[in-house]
LUMKE-820039 format. One line per 2 residues: number of its first residue (from 1); their letters; for each residue x, y, z of N, C-alpha, C. Coordinates in pm, whole numbers, plus 50000, padded with zeros to 5 digits. Layout:
BEGIN
NUM	A	X Y Z X Y Z X Y Z ~ ... $
// end
This chain:
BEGIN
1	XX	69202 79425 39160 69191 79553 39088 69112 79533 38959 ~ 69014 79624 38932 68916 79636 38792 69003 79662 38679 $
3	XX	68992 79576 38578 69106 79632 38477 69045 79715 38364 ~ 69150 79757 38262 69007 79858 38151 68921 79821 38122 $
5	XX	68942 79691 38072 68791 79612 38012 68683 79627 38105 ~ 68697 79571 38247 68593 79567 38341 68531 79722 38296 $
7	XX	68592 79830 38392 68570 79939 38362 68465 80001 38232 ~ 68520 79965 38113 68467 79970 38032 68291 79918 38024 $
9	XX	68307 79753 38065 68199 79724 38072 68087 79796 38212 ~ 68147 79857 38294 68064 79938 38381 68051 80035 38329 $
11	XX	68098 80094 38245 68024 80223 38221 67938 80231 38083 ~ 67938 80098 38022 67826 80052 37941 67726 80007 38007 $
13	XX	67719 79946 38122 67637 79918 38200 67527 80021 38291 ~ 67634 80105 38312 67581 80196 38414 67503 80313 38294 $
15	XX	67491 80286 38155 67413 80370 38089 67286 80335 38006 ~ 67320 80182 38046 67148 80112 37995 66988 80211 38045 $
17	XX	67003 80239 38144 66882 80263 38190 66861 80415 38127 ~ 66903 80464 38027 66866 80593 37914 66838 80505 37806 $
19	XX	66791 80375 37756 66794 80334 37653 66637 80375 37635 ~ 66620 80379 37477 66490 80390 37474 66416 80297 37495 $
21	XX	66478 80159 37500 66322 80029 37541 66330 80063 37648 ~ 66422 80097 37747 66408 80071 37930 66279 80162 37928 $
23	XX	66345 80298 37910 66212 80408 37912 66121 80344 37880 ~ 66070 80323 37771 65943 80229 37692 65882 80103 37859 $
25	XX	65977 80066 37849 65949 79943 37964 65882 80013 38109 ~ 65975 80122 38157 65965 80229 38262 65781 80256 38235 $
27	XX	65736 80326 38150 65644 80390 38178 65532 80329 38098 ~ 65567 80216 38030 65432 80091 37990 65388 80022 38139 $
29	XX	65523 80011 38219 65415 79912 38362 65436 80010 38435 ~ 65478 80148 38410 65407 80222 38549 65246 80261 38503 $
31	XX	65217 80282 38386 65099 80317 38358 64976 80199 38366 ~ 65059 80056 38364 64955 79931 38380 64890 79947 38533 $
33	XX	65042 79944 38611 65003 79973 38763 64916 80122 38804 ~ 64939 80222 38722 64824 80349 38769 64692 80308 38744 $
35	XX	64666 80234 38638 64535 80195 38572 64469 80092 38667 ~ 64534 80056 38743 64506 79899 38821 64469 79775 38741 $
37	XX	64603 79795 38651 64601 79623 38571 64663 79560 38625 ~ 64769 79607 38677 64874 79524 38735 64926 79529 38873 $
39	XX	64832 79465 38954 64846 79517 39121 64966 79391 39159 ~ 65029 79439 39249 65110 79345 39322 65252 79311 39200 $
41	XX	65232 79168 39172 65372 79127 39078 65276 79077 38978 ~ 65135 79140 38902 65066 79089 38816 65108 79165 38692 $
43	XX	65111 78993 38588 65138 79100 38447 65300 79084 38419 ~ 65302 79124 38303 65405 79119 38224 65473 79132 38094 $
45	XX	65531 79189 38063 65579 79235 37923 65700 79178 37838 ~ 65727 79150 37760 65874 79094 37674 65882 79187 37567 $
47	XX	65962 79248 37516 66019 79362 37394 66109 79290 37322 ~ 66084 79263 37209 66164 79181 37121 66294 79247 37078 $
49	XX	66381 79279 37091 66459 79375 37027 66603 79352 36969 ~ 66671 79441 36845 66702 79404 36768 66891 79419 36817 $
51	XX	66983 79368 36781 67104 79369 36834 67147 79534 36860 ~ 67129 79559 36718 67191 79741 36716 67111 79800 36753 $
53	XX	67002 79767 36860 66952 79859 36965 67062 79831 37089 ~ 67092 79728 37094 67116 79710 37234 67289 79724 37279 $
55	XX	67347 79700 37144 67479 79710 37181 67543 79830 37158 ~ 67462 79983 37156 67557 80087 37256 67548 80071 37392 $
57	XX	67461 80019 37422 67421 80018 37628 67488 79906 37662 ~ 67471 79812 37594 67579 79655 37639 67667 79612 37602 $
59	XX	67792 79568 37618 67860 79462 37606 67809 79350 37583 ~ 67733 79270 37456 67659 79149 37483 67738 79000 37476 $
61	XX	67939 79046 37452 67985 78943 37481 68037 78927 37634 ~ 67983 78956 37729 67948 78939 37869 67849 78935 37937 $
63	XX	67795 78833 37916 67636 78781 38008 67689 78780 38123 ~ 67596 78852 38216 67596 78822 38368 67622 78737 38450 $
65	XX	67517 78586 38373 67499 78445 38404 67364 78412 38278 ~ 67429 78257 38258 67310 78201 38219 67231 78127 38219 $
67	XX	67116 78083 38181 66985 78004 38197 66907 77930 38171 ~ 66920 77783 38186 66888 77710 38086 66685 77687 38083 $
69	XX	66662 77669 37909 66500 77699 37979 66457 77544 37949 ~ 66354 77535 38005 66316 77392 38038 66188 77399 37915 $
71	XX	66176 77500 37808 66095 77510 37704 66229 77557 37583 ~ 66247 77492 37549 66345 77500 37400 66304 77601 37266 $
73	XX	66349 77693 37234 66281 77759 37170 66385 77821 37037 ~ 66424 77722 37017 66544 77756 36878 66491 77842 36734 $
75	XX	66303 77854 36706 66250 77990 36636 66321 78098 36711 ~ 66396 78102 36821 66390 78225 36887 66596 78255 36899 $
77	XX	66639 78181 36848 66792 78135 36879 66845 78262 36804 ~ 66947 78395 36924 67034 78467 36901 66923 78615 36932 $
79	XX	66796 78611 36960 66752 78684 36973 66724 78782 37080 ~ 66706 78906 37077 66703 79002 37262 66605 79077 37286 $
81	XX	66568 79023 37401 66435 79086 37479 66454 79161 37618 ~ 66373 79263 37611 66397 79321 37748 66264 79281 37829 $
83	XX	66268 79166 37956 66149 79104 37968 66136 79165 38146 ~ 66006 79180 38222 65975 79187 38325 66005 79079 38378 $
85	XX	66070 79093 38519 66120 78976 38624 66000 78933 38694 ~ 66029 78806 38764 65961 78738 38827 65912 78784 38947 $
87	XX	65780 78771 38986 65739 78838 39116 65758 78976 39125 ~ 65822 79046 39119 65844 79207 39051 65742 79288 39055 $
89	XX	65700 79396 39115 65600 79432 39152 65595 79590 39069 ~ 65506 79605 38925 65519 79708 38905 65520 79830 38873 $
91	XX	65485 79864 39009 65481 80009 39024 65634 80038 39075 ~ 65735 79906 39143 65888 79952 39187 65931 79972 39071 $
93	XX	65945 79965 38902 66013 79950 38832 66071 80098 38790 ~ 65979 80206 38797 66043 80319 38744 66192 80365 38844 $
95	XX	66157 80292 38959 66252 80341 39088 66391 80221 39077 ~ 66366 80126 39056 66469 80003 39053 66452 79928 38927 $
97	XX	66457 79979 38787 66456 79908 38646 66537 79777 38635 ~ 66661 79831 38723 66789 79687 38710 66722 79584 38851 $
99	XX	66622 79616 38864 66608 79471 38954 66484 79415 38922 ~ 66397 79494 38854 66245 79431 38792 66261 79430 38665 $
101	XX	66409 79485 38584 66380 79381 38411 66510 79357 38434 ~ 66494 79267 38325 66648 79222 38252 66639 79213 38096 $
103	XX	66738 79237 38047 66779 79207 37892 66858 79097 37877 ~ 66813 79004 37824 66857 78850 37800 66868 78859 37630 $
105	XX	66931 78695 37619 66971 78692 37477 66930 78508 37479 ~ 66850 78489 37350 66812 78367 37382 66922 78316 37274 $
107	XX	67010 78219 37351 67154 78121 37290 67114 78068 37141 ~ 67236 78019 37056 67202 77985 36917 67144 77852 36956 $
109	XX	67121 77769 37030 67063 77654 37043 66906 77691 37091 ~ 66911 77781 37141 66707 77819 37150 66717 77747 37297 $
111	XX	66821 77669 37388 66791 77615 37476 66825 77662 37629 ~ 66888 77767 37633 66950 77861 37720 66931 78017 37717 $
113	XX	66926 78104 37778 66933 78233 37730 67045 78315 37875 ~ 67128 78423 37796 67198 78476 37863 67146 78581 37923 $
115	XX	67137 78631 38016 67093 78710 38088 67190 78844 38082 ~ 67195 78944 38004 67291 79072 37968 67326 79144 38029 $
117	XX	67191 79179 38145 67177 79323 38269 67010 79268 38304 ~ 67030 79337 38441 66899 79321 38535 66882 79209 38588 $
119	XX	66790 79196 38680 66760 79071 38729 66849 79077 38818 ~ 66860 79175 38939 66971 79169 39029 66974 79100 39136 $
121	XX	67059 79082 39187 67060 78997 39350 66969 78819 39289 ~ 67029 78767 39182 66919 78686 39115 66835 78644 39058 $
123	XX	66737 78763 39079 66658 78766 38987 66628 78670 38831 ~ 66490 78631 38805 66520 78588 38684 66366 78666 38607 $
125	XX	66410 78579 38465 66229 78671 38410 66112 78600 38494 ~ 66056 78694 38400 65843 78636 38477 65815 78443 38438 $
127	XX	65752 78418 38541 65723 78295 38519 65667 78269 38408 ~ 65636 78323 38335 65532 78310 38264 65583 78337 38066 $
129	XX	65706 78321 38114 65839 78364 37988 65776 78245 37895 ~ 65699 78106 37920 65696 78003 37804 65582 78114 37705 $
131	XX	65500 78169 37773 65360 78210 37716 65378 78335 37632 ~ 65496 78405 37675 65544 78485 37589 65640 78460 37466 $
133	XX	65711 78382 37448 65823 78296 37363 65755 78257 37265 ~ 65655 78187 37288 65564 78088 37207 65505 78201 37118 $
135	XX	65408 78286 37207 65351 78384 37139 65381 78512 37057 ~ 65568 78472 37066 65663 78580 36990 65634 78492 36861 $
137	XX	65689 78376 36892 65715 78256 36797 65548 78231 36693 ~ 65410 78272 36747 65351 78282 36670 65242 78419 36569 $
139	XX	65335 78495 36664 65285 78635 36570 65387 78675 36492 ~ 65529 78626 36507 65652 78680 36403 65668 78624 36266 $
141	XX	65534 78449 36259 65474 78409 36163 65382 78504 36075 ~ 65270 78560 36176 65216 78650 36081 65314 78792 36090 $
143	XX	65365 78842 36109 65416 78987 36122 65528 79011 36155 ~ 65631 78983 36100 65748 79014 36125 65767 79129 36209 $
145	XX	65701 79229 36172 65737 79343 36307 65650 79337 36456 ~ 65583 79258 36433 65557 79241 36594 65627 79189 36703 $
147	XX	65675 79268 36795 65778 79288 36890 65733 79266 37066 ~ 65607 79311 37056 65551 79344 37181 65453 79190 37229 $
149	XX	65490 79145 37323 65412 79065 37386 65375 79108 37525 ~ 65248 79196 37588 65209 79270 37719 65063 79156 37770 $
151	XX	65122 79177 37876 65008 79058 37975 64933 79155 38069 ~ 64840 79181 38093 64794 79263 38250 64607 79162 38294 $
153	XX	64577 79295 38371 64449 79219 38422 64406 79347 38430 ~ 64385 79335 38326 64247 79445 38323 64106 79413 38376 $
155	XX	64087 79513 38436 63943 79484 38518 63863 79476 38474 ~ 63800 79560 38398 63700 79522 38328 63676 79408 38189 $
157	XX	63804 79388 38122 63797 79262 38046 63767 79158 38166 ~ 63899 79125 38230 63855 79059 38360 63700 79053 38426 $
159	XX	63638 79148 38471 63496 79104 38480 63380 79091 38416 ~ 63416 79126 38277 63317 79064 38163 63331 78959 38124 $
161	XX	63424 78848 38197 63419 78686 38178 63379 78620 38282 ~ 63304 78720 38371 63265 78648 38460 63082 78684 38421 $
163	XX	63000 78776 38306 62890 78828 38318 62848 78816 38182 ~ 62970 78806 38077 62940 78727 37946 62968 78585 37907 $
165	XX	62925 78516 37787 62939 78423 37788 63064 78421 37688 ~ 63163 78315 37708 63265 78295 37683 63300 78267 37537 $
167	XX	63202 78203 37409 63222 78211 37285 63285 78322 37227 ~ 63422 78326 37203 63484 78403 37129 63421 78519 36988 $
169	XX	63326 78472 36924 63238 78544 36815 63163 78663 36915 ~ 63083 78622 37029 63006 78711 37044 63063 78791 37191 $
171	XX	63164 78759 37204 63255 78847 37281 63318 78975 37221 ~ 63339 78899 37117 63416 78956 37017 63333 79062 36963 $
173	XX	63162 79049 36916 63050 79142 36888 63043 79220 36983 ~ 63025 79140 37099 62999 79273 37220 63072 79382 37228 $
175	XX	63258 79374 37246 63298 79447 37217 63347 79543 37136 ~ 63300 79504 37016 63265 79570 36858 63173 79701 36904 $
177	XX	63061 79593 36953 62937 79716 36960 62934 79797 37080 ~ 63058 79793 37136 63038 79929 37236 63099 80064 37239 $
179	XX	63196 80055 37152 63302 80163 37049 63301 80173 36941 ~ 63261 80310 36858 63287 80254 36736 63445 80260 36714 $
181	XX	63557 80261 36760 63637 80259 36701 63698 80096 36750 ~ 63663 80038 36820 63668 79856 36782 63729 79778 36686 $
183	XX	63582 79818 36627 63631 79686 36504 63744 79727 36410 ~ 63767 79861 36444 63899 79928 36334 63990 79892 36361 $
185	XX	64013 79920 36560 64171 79876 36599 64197 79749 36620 ~ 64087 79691 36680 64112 79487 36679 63999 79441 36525 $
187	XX	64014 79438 36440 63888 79393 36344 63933 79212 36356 ~ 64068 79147 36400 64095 79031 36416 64018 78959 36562 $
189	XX	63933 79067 36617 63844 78966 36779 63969 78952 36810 ~ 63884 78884 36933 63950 78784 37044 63928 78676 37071 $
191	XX	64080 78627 37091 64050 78489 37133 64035 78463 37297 ~ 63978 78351 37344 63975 78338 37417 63980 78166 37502 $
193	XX	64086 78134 37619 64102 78040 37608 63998 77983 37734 ~ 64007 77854 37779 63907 77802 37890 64009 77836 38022 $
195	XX	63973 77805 38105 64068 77853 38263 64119 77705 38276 ~ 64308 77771 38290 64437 77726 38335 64495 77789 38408 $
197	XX	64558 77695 38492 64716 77730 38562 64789 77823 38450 ~ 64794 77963 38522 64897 78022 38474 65038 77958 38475 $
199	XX	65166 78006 38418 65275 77964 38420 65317 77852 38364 ~ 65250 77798 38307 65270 77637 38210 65278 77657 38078 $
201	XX	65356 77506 38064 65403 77561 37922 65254 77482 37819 ~ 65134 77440 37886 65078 77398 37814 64928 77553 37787 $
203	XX	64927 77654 37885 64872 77736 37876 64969 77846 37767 ~ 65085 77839 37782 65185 77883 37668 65124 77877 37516 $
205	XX	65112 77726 37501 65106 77683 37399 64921 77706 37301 ~ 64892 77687 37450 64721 77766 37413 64716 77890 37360 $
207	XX	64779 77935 37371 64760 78103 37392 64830 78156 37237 ~ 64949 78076 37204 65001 78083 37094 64894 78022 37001 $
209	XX	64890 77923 37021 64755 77885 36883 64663 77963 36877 ~ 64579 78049 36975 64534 78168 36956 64582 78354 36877 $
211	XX	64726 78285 36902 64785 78457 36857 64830 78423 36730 ~ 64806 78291 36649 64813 78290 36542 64670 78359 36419 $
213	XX	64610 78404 36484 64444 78478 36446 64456 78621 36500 ~ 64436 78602 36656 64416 78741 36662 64549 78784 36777 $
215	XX	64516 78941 36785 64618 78986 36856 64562 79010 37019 ~ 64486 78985 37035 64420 78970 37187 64380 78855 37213 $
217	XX	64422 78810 37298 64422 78674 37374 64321 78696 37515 ~ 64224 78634 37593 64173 78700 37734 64175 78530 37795 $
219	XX	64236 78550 37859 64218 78425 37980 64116 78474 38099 ~ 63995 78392 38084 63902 78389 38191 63937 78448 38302 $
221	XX	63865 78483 38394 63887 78509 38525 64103 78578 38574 ~ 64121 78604 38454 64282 78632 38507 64295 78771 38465 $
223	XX	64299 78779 38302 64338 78918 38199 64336 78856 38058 ~ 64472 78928 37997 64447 78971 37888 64616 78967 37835 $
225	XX	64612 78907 37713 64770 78889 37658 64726 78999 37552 ~ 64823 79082 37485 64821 79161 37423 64937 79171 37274 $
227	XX	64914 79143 37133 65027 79182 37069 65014 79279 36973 ~ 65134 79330 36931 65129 79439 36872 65297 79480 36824 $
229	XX	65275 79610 36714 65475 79644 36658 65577 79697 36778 ~ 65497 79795 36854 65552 79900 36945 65471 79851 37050 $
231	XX	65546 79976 37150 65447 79934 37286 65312 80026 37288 ~ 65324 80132 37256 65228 80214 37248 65138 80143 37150 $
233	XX	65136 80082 37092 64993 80015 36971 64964 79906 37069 ~ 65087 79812 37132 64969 79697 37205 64905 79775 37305 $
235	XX	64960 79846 37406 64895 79958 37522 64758 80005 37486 ~ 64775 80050 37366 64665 80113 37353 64585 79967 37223 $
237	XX	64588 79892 37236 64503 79766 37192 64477 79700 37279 ~ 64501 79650 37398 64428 79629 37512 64320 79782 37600 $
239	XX	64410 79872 37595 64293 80011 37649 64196 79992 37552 ~ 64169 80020 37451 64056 79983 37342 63970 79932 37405 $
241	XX	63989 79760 37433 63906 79647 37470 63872 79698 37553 ~ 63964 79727 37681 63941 79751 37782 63838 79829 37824 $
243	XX	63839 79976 37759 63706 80052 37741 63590 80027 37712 ~ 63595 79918 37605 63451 79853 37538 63409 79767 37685 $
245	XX	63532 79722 37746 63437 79612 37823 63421 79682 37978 ~ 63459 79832 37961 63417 79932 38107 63255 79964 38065 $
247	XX	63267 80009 37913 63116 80043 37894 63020 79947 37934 ~ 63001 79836 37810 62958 79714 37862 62911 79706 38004 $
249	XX	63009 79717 38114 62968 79645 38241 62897 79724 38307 ~ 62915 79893 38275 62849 80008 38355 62677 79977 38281 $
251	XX	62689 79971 38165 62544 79957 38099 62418 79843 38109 ~ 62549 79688 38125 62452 79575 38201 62446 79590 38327 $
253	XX	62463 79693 38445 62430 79718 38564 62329 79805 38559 ~ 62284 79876 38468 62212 79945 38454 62072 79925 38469 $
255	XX	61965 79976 38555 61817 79936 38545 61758 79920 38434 ~ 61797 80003 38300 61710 79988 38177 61769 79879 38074 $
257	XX	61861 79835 38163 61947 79751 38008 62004 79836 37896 ~ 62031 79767 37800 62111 79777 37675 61954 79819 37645 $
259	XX	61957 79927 37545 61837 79999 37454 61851 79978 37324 ~ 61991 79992 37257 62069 79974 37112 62174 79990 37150 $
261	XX	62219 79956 37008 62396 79910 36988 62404 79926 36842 ~ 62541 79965 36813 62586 79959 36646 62584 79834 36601 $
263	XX	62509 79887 36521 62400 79718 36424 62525 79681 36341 ~ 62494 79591 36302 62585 79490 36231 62674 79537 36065 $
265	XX	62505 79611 35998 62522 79695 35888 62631 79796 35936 ~ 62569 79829 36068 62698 80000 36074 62867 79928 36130 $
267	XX	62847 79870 36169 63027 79799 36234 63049 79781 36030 ~ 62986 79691 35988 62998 79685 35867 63049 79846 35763 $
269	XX	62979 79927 35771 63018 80049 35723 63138 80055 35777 ~ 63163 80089 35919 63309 80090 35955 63411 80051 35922 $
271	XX	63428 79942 35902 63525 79835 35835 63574 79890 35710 ~ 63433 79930 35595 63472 79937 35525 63566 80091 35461 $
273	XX	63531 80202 35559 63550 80321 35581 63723 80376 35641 ~ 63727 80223 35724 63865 80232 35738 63969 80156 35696 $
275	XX	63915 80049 35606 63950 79950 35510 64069 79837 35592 ~ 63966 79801 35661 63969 79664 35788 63906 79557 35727 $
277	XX	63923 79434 35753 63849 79312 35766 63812 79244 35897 ~ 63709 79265 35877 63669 79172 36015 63677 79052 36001 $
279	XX	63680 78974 36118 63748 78813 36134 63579 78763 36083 ~ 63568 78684 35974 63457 78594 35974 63412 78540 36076 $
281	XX	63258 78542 36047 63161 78480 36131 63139 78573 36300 ~ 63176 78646 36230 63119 78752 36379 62975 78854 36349 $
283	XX	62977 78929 36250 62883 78969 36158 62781 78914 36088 ~ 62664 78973 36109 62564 78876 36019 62494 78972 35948 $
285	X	62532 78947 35822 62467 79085 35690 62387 79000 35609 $
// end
């Protein structure tokens, strides 16, 4: 027989999925998957979030089960994320939330994390949980409110690393000069790393030494790591890029080529109009 407590904890349970991150979570990867960033189980998101969000919907002194991680992460010890599961395909998530996320709690030792809700029948997070951890662990250096760590494969970033050349500066120009609103919303570029095995904790660790600069990360031939406060600012800081590098690819297919582009002086005006800094050495005045 279920006693009150149980009880209790089911009907804290059974009201997670009205929380506002789930929603947030709900319709950030249904909109990755409409866009075709995220086909199949590609991609992935982590929401950093704060206790007194989470404990009207949970009980967080009853973890499900827990998990020990084979990447130790004690910057991160007592903290809660609502992260996309492994293999998880998603466009199912608006339909089955409790089986493509979970809300975990990473243990005061940084070496385990409890798993709160989701992740059903087993389930665990995305493989790819070192690359997000790390990269919590190095934007909460610069920005305490940055919360959002979003992964997808955007297509067209994605196929402008296969038609540009890979130096971070003039990647970084190209996509300056195909919007003017660019250099306003990323004025920090992109970084960009050489091609790895996804899922390692040494591509993790790449990716973090990158998100210590900027907030867009692009792994060759794969996508695009994304950070930002909310979800709607990283969402729409990867769409940004993303656009610059749809223009871009429609225009180098083009019979006449590139004709002009916003010169260096005018990205320059910009900057200063919206009182941005651009990352040195991308600009030449």
């Amino acid at each position: 027989m279920i006693n009150e407590s149980e009880i209790n904890i089911l009907i804290i349970n059974n009201s997670v999925k009205s929380a506002p991150f789930v929603k947030e979570m709900i319709a950030a990867t249904y909109n990755m998957w409409r866009l075709g960033w995220d086909e199949r189980n590609g991609g992935n998101i982590s929401y950093l979030l704060n206790e007194e969000e989470v404990t009207p919907y949970l009980d967080v002194k009853h973890p499900v089960r827990t998990s020990i991680l084979d990447f130790p992460v004690p910057e991160l010890a007592n903290k809660y994320f609502i992260v996309t599961g492994s293999g998880k395909y998603f466009k199912n998530v608006k339909d089955n939330p409790e089986d493509c996320l979970g809300i975990i709690r990473v243990d005061t030792t940084g070496h385990k994390i409890d798993i709160l809700w989701g992740f059903a029948d087993g389930g665990k997070p995305t493989s790819e949980l070192p690359s997000h951890f790390m990269s919590h662990i190095a934007r909460l250096k610069v920005d305490q409110n940055h919360r959002i760590i979003m992964h997808n494969h955007a297509t067209n970033i994605l196929a402008m690393t296969f038609t540009h050349d890979l130096n971070e500066k003039s990647f970084t120009k190209t996509l300056w000069q195909m919007c003017t609103e660019c250099i306003v919303v990323f004025p920090d570029g992109v970084g960009i790393l050489p091609w790895m095995v996804p899922g390692t904790d040494e591509i993790g660790q790449r990716t973090a030494e990158k998100m210590a600069d900027h907030r867009l990360v692009i792994w060759p031939f794969h996508g695009i790591f994304g950070a930002g406060t909310t979800m709607d600012e990283t969402f729409g800081l990867i769409e940004t890029a993303e656009k610059a590098a749809q223009i871009y690819t429609i225009i180098s297919s083009h019979q006449g080529g590139i004709k002009q582009v916003i010169t260096d002086k005018e990205l320059e005006d910009l900057a200063k109009a919206f009182g941005v800094t651009p990352i040195e050495g991308v600009l030449t005045i």
